[in-house]
Predicted model as a PDB file, atoms N, CA, C, CB and O in Angstrom, pLDDT in the B-factor column:
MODEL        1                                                                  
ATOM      1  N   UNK A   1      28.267 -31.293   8.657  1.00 44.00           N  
ATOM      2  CA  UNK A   1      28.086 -31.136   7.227  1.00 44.00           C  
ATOM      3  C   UNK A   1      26.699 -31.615   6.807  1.00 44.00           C  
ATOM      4  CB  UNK A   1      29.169 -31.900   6.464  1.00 44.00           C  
ATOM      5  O   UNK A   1      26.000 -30.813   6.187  1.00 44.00           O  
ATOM      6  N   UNK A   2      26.244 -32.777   7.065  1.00 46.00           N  
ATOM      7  CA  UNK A   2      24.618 -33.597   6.917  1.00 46.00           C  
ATOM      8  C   UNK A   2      23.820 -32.577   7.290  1.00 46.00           C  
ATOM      9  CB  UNK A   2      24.215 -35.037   7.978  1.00 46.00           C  
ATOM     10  O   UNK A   2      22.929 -32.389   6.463  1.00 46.00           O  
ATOM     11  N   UNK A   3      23.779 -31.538   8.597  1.00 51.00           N  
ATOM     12  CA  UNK A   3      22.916 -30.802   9.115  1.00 51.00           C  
ATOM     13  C   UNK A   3      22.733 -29.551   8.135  1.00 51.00           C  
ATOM     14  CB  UNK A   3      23.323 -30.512  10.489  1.00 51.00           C  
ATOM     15  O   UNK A   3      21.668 -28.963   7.944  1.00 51.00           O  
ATOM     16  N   UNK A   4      23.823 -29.286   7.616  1.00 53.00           N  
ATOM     17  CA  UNK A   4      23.897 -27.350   6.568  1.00 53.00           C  
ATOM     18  C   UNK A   4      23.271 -28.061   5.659  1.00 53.00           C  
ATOM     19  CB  UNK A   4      25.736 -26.285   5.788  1.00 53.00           C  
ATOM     20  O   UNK A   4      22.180 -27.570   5.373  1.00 53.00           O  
ATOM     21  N   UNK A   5      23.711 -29.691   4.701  1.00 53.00           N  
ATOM     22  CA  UNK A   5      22.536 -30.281   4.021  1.00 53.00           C  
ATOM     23  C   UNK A   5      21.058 -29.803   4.068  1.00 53.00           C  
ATOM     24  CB  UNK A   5      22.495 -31.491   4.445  1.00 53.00           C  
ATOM     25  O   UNK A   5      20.435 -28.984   3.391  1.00 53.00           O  
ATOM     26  N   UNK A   6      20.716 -30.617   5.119  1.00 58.00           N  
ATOM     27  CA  UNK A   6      19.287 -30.829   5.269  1.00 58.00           C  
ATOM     28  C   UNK A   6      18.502 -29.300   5.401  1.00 58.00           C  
ATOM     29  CB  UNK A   6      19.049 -31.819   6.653  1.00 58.00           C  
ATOM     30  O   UNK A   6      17.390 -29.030   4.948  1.00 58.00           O  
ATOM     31  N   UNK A   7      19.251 -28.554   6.018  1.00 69.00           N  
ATOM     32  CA  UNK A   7      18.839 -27.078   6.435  1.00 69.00           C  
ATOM     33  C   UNK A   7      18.790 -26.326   5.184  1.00 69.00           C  
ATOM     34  CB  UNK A   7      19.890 -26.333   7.486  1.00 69.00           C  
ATOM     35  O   UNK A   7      18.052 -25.354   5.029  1.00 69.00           O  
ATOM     36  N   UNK A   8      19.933 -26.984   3.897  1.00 74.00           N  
ATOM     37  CA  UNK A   8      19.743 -26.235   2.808  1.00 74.00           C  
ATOM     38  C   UNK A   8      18.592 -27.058   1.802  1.00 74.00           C  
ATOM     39  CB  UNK A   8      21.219 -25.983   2.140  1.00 74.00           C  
ATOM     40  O   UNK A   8      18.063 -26.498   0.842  1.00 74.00           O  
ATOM     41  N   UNK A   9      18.399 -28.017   2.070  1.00 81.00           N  
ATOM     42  CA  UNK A   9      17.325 -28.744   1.376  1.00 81.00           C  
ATOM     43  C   UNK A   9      15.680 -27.861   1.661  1.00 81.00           C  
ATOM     44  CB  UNK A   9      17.369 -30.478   2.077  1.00 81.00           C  
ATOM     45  O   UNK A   9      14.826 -27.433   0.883  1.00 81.00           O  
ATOM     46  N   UNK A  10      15.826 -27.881   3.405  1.00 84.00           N  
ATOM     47  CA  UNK A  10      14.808 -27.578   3.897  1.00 84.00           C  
ATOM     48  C   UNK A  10      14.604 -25.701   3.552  1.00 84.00           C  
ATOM     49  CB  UNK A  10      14.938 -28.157   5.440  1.00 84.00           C  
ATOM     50  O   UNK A  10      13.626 -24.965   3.686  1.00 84.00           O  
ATOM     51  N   UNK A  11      15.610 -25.513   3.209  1.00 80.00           N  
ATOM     52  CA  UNK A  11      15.124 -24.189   2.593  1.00 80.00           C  
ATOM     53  C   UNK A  11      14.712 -23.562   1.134  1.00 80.00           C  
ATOM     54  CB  UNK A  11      15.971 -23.511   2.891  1.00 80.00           C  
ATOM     55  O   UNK A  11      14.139 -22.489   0.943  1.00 80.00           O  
ATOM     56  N   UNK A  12      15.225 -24.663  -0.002  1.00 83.00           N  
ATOM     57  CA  UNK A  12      15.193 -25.038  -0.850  1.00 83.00           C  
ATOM     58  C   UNK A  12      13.833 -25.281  -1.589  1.00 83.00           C  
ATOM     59  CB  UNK A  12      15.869 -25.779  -0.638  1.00 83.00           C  
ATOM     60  O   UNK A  12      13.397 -25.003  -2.706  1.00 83.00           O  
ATOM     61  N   UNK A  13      13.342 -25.937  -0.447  1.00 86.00           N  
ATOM     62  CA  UNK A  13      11.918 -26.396  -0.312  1.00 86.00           C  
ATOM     63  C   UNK A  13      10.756 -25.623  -0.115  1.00 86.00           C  
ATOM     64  CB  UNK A  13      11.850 -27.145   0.610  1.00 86.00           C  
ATOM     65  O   UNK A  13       9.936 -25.478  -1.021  1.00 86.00           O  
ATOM     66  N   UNK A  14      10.607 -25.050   1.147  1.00 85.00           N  
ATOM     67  CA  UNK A  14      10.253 -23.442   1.583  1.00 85.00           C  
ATOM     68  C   UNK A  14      10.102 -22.485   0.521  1.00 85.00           C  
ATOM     69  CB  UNK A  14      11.373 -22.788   2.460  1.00 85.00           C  
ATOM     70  O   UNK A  14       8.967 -22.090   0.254  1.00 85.00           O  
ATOM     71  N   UNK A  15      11.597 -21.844  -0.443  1.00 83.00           N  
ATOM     72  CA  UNK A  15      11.241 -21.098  -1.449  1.00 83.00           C  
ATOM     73  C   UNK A  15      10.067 -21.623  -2.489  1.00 83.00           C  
ATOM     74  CB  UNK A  15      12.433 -20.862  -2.077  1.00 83.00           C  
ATOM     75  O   UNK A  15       9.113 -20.909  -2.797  1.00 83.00           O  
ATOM     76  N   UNK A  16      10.275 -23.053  -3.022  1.00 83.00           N  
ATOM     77  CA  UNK A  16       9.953 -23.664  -3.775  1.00 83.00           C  
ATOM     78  C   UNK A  16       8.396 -23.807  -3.822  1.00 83.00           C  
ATOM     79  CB  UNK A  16      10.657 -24.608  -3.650  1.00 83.00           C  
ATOM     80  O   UNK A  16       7.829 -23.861  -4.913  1.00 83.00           O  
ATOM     81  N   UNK A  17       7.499 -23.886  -2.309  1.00 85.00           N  
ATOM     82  CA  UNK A  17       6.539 -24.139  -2.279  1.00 85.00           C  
ATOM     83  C   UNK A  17       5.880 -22.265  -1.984  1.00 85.00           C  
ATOM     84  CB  UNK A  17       6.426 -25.450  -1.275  1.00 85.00           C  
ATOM     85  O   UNK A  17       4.789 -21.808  -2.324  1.00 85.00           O  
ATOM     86  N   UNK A  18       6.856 -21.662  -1.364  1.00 82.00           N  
ATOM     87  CA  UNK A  18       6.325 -19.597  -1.691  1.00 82.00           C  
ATOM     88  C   UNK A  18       6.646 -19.817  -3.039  1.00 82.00           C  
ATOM     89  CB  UNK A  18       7.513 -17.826  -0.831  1.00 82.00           C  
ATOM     90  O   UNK A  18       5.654 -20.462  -3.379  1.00 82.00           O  
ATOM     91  N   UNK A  19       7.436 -19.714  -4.169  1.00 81.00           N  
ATOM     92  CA  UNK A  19       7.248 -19.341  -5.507  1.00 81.00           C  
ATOM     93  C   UNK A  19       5.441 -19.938  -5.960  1.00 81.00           C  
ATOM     94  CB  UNK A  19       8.681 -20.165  -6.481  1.00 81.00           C  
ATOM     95  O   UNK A  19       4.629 -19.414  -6.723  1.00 81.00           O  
ATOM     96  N   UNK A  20       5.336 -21.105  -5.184  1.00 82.00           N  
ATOM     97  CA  UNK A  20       4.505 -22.208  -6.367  1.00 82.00           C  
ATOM     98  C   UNK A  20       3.013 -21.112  -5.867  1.00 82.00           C  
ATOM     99  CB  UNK A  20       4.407 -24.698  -5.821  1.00 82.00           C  
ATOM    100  O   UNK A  20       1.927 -21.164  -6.444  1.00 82.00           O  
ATOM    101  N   UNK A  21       3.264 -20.395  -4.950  1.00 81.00           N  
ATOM    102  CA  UNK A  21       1.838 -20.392  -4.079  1.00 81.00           C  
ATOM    103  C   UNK A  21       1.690 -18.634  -4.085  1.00 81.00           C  
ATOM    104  CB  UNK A  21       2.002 -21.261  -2.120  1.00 81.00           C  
ATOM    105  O   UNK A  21       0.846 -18.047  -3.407  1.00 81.00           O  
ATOM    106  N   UNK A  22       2.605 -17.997  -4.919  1.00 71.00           N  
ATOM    107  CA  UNK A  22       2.414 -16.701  -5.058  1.00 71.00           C  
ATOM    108  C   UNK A  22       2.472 -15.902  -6.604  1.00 71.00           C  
ATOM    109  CB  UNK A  22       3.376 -16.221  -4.169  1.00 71.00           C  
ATOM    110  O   UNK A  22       2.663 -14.781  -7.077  1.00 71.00           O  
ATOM    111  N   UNK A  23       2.103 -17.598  -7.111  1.00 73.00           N  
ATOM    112  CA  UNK A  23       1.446 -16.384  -8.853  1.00 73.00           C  
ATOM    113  C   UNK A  23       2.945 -16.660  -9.651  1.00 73.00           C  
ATOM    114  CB  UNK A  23       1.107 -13.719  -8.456  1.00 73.00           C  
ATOM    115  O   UNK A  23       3.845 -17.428  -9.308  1.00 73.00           O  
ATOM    116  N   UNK A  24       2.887 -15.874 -10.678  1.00 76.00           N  
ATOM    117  CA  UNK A  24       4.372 -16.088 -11.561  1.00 76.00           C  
ATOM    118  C   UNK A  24       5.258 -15.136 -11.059  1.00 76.00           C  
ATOM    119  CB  UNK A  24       4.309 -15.834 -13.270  1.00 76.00           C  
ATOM    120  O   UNK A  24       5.119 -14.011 -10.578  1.00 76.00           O  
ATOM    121  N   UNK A  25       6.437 -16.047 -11.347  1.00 74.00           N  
ATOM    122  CA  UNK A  25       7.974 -15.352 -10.836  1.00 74.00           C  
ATOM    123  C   UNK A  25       8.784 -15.089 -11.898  1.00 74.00           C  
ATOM    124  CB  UNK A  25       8.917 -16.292  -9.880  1.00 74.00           C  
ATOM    125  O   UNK A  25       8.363 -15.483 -12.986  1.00 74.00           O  
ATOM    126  N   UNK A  26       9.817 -14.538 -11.875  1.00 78.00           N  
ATOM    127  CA  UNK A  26      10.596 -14.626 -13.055  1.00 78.00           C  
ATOM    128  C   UNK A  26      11.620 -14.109 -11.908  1.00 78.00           C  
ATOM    129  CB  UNK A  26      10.189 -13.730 -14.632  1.00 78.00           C  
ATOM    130  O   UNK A  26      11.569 -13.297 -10.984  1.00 78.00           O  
ATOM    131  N   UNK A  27      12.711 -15.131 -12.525  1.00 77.00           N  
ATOM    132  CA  UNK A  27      14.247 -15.036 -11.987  1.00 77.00           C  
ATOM    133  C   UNK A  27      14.722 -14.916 -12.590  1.00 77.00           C  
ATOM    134  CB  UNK A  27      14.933 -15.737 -11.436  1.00 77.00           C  
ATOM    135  O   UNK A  27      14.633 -15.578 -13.625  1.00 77.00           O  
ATOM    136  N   UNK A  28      15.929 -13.616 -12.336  1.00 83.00           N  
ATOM    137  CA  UNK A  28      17.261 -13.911 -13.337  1.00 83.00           C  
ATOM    138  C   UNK A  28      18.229 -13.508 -12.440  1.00 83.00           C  
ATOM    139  CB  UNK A  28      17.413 -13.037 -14.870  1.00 83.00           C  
ATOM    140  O   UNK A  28      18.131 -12.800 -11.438  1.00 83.00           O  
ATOM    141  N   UNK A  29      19.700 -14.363 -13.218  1.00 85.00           N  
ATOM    142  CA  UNK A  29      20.780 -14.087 -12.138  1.00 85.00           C  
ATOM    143  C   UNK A  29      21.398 -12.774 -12.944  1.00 85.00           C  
ATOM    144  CB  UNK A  29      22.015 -15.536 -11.816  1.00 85.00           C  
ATOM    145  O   UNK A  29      21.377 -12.407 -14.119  1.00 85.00           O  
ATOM    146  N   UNK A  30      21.941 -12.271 -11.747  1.00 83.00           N  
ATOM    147  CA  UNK A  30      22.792 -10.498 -12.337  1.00 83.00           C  
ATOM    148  C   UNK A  30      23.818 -11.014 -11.297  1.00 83.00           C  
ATOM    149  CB  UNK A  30      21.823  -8.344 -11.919  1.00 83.00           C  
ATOM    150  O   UNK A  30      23.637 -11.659 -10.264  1.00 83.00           O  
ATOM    151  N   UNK A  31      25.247 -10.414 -12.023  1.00 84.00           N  
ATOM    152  CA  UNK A  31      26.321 -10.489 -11.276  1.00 84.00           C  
ATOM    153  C   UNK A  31      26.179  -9.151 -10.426  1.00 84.00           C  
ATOM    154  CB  UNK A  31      27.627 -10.660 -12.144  1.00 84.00           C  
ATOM    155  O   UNK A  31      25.515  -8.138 -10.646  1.00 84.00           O  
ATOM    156  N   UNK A  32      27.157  -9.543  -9.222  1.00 75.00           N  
ATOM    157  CA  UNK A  32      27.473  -9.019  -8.632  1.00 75.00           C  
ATOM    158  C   UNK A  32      27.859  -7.492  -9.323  1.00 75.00           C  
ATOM    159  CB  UNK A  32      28.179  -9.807  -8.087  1.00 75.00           C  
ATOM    160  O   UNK A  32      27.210  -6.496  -9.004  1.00 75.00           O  
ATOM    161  N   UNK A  33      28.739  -7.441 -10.086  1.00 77.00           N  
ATOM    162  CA  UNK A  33      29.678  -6.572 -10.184  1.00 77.00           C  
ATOM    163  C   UNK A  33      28.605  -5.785 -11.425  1.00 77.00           C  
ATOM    164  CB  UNK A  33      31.376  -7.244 -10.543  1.00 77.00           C  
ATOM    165  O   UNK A  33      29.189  -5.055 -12.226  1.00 77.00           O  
ATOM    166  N   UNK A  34      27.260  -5.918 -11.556  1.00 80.00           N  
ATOM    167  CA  UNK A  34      26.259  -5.393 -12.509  1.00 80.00           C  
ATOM    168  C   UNK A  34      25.504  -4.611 -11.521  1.00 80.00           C  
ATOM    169  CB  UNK A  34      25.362  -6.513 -13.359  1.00 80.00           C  
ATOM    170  O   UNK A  34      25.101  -3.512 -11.903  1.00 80.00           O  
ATOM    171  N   UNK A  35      25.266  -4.942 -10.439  1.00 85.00           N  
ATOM    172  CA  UNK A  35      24.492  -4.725  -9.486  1.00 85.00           C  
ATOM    173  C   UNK A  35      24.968  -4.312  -7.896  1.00 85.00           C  
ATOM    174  CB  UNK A  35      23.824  -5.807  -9.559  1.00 85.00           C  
ATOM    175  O   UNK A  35      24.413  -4.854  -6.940  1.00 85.00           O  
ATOM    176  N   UNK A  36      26.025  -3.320  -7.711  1.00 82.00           N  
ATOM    177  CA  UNK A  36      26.932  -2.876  -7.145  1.00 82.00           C  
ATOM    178  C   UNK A  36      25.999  -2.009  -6.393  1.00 82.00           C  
ATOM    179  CB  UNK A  36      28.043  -2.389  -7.929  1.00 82.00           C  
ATOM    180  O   UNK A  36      26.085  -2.129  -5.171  1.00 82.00           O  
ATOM    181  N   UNK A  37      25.118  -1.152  -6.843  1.00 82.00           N  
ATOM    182  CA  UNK A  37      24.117  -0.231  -6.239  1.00 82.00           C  
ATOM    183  C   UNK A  37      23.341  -0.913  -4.868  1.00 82.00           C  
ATOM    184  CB  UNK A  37      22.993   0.134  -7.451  1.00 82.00           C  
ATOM    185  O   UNK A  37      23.530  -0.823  -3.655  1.00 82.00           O  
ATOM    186  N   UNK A  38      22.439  -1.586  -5.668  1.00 82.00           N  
ATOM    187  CA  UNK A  38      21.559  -2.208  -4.739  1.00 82.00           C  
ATOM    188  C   UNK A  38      22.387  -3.352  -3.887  1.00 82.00           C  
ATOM    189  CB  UNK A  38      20.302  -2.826  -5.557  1.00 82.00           C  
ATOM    190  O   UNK A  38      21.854  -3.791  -2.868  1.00 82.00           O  
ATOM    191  N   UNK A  39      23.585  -3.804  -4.259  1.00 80.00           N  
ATOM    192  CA  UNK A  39      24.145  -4.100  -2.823  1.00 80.00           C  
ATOM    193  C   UNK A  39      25.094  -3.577  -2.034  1.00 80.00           C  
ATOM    194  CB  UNK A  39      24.524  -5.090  -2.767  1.00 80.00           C  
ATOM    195  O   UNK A  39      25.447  -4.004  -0.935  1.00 80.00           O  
ATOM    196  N   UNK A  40      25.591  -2.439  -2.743  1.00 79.00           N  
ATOM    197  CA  UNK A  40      25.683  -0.977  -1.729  1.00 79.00           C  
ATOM    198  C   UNK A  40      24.504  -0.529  -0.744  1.00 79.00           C  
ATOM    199  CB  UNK A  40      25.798   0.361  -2.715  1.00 79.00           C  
ATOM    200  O   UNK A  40      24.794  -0.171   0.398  1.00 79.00           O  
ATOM    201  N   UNK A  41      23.139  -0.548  -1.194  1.00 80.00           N  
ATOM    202  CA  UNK A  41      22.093  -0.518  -0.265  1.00 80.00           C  
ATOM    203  C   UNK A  41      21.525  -1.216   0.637  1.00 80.00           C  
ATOM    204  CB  UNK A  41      21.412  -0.366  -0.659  1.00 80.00           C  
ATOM    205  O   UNK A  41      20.814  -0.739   1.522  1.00 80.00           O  
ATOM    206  N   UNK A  42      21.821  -2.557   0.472  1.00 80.00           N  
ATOM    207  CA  UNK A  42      21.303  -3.756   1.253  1.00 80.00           C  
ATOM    208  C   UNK A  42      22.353  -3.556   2.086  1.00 80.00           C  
ATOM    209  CB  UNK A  42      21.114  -5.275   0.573  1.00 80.00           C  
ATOM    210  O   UNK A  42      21.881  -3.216   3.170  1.00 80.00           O  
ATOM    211  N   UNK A  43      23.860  -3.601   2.148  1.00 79.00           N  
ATOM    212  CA  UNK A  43      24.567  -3.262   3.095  1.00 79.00           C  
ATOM    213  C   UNK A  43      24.198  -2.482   3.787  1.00 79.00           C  
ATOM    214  CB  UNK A  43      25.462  -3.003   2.863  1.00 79.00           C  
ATOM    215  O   UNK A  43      23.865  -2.840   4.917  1.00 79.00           O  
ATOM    216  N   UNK A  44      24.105  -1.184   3.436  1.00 78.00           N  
ATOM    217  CA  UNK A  44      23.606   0.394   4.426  1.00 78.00           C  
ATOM    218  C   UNK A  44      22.295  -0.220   5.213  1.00 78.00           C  
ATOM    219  CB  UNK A  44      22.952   2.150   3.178  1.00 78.00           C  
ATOM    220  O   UNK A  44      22.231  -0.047   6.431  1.00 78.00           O  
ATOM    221  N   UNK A  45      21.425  -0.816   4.645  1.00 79.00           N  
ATOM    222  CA  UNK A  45      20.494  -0.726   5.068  1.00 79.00           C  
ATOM    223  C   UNK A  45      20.015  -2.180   6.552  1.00 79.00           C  
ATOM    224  CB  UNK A  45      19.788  -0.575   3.693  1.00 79.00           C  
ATOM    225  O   UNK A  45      19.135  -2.604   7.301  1.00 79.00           O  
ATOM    226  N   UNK A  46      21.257  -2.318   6.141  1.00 80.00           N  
ATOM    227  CA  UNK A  46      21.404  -3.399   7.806  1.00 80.00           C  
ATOM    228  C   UNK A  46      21.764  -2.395   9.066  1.00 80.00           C  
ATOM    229  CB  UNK A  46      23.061  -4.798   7.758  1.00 80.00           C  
ATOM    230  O   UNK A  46      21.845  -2.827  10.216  1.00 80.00           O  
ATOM    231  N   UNK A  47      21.889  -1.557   8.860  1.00 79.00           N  
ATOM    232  CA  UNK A  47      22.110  -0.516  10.058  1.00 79.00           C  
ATOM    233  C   UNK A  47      20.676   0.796   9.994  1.00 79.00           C  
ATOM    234  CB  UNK A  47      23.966   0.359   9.735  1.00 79.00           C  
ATOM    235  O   UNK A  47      20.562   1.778  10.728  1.00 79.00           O  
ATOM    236  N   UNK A  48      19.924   0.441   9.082  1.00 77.00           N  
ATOM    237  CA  UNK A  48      18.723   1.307   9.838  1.00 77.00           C  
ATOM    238  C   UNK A  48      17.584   0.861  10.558  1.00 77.00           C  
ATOM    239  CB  UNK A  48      18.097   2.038   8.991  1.00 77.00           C  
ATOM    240  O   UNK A  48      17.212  -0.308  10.466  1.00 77.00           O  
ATOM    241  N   UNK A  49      16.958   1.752  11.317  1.00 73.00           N  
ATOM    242  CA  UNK A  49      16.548   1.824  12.322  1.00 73.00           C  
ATOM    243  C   UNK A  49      14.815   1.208  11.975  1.00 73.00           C  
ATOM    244  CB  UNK A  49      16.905   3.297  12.861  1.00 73.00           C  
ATOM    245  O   UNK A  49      14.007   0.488  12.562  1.00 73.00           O  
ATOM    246  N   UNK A  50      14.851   1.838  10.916  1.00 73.00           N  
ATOM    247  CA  UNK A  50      13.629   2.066  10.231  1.00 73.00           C  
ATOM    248  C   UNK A  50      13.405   1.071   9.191  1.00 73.00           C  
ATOM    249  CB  UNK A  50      13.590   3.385   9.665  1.00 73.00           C  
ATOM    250  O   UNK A  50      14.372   0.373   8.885  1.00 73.00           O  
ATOM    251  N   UNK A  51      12.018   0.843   8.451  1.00 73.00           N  
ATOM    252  CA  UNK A  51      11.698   0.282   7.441  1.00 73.00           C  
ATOM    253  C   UNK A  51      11.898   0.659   6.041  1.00 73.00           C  
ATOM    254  CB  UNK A  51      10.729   0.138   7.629  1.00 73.00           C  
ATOM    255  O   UNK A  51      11.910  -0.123   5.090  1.00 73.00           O  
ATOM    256  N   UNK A  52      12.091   2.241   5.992  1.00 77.00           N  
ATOM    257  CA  UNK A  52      11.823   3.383   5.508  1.00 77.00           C  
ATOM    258  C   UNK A  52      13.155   4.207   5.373  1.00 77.00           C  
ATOM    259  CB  UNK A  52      10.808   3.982   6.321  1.00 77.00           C  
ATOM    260  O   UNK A  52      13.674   4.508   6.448  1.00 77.00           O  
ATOM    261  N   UNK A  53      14.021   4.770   3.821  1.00 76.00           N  
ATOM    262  CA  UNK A  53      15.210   5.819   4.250  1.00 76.00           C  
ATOM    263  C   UNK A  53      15.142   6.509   2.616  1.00 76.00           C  
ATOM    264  CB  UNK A  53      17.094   4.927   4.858  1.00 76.00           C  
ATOM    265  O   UNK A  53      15.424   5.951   1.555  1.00 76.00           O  
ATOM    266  N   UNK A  54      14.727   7.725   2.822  1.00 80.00           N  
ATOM    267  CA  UNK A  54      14.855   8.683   1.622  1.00 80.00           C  
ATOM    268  C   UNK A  54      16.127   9.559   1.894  1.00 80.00           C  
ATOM    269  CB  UNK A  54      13.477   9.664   1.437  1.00 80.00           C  
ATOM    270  O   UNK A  54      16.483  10.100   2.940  1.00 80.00           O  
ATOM    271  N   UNK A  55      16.789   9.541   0.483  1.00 80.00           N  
ATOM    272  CA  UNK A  55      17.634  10.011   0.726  1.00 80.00           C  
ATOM    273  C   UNK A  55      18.003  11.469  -0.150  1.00 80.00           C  
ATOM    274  CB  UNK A  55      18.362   9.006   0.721  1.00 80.00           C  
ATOM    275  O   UNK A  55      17.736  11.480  -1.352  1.00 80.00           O  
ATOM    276  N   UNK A  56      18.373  12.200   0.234  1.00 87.00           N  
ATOM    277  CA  UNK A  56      18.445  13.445  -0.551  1.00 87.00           C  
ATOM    278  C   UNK A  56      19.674  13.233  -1.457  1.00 87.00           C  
ATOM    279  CB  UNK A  56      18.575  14.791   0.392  1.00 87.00           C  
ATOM    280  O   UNK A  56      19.628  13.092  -2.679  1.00 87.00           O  
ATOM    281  N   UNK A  57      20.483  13.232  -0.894  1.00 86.00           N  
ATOM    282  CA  UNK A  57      21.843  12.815  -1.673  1.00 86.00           C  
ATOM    283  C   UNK A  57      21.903  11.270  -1.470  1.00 86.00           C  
ATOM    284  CB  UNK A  57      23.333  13.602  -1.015  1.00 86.00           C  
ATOM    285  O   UNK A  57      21.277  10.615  -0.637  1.00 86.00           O  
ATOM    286  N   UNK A  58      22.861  10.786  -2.483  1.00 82.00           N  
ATOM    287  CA  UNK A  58      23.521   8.910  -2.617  1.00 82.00           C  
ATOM    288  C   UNK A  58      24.223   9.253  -1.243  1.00 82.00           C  
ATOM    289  CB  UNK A  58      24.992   8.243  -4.335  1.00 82.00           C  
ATOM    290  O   UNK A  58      24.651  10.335  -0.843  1.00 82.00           O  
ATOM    291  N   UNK A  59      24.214   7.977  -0.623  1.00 79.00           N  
ATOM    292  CA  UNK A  59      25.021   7.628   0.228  1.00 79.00           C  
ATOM    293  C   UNK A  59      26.747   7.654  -0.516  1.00 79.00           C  
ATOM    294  CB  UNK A  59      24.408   6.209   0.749  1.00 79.00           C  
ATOM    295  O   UNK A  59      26.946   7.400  -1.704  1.00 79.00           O  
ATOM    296  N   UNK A  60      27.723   7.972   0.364  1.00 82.00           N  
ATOM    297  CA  UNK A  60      29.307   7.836  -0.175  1.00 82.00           C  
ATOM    298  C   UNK A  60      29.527   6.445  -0.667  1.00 82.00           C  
ATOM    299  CB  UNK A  60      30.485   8.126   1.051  1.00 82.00           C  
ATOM    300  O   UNK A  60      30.342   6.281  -1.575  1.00 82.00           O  
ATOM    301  N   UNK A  61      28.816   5.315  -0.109  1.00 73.00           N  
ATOM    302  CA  UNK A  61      28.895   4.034  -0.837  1.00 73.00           C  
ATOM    303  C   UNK A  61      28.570   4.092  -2.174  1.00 73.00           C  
ATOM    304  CB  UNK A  61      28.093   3.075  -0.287  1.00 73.00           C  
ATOM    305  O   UNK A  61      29.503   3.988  -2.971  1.00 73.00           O  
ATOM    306  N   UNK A  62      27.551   4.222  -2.559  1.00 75.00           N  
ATOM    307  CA  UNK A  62      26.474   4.586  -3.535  1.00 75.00           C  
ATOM    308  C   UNK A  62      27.678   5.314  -4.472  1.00 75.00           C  
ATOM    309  CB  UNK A  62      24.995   5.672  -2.872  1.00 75.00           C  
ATOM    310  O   UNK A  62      28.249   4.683  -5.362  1.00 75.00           O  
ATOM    311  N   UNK A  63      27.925   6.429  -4.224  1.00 78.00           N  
ATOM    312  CA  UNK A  63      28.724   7.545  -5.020  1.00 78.00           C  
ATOM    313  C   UNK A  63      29.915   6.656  -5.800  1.00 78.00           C  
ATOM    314  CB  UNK A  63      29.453   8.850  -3.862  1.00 78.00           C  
ATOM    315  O   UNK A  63      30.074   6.504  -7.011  1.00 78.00           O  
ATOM    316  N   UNK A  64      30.846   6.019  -4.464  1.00 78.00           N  
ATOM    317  CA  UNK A  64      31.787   5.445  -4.852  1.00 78.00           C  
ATOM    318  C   UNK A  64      31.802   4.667  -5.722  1.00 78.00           C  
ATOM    319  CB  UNK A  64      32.197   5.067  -4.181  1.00 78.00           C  
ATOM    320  O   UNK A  64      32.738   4.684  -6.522  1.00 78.00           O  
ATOM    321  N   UNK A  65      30.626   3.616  -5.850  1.00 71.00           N  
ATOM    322  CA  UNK A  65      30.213   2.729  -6.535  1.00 71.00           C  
ATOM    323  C   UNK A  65      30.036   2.920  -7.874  1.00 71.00           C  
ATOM    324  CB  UNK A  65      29.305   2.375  -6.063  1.00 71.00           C  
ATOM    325  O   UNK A  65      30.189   2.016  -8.696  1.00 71.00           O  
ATOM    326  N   UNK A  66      29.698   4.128  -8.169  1.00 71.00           N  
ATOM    327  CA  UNK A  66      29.035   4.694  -9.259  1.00 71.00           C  
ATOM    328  C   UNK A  66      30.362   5.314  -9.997  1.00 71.00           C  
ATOM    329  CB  UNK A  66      27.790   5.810  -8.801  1.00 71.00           C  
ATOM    330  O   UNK A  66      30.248   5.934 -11.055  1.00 71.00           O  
TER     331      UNK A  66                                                      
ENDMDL                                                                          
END                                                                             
């Protein structure tokens, strides 16, 4: 438990000093259930190959979602 601590501190930290060191940020939280699309896509997109995916049609995730 002390170790997921420190590992979450130490990451905590990390963001903290990239936000401070890359200009202004602006955060906002969106629920989940607002933002169904783009994590319909982040899912799909753990299985490509590529950096890169145009799509002609929505994926059936995408569709469903919608």
């Amino acid at each position: 438990m002390e170790e997921s601590m420190d590992s979450d501190i130490t990451l905590l930290k990390r963001v903290k000093r990239f936000l401070r060191s890359k200009g202004q940020w602006e955060i906002k939280y969106v629920l989940r259930e607002c933002n169904l699309i783009a994590n319909q896509l982040a899912r799909i997109s753990l299985y490509w190959q590529t950096s890169l995916q145009i799509f002609e049609v929505p994926p059936d995730l995408v569709v469903t979602a919608i």
